[in-house]
N, C-alpha and C positions, 0 to 999 in steps of 0.2 A: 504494500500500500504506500502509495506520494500522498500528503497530505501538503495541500496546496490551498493558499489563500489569494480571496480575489475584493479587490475594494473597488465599489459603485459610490459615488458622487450624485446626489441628485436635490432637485431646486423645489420639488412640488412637496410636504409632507404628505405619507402614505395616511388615508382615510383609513377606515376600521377594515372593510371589504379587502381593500390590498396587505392589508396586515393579518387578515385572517386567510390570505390566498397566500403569503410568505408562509407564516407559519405549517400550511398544506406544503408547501416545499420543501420541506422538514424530512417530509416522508419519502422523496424519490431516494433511490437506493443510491449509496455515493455521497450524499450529503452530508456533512457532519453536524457542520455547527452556522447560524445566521448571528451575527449581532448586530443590530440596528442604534445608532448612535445620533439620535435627535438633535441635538447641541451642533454635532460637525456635519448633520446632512448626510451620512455615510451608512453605507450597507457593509457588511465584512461576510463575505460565507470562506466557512474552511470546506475543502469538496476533495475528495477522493478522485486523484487524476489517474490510478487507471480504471475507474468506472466512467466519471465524465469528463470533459474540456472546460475549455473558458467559454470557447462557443454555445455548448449547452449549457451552460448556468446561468449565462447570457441571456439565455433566451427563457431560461426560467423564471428570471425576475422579472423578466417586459412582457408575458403571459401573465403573470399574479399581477399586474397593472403600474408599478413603481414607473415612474418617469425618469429615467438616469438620464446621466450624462456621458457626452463620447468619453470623458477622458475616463480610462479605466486602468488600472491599475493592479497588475499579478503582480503578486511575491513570489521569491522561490520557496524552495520545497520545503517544510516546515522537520520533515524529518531527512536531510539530508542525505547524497550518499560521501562515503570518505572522499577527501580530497586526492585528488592524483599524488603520485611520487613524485619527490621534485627533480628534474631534468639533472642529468649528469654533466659537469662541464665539458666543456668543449677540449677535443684532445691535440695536441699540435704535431 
């Protein structure tokens, strides 16, 4: 499992009907976690990227009604994998 977070920006507050359509997006398989943060305007969902994309979570949010914004915003992987070995130097 990637455990991937995706931040939305959006200008309209969600009325109860989209806040009760988010919360139904709780339940697609892949989804972990929504946090909705009133004060900054911001959606946060943490989503299981080998079940979905950004594209489908995307589009899960503009289905439950939320009016975002383009700028959108992935993190990387929340559980990382190890960092590569560091290059050998150069031999002469």
């Amino acid at each position: 499992m990637t455990t991937v977070e995706i931040l939305y920006h959006y200008s309209t507050p969600p009325t109860e009907q989209v806040a009760v359509a988010l919360a139904h997006a709780r339940d697609v398989y892949g989804i972990r976690q929504l946090r909705l943060d009133r004060a900054a305007r911001t959606l946060r969902i943490e989503y299981d990227a080998t079940r979905l994309n950004a594209a489908a979570v995307t589009k899960l949010v503009r289905e439950a009604g939320l009016d975002i914004a383009l700028d959108i915003t992935e993190s990387e992987p929340l559980l990382a994998a190890p960092a590569p070995a560091a290059a050998l130097p150069p031999t002469s």
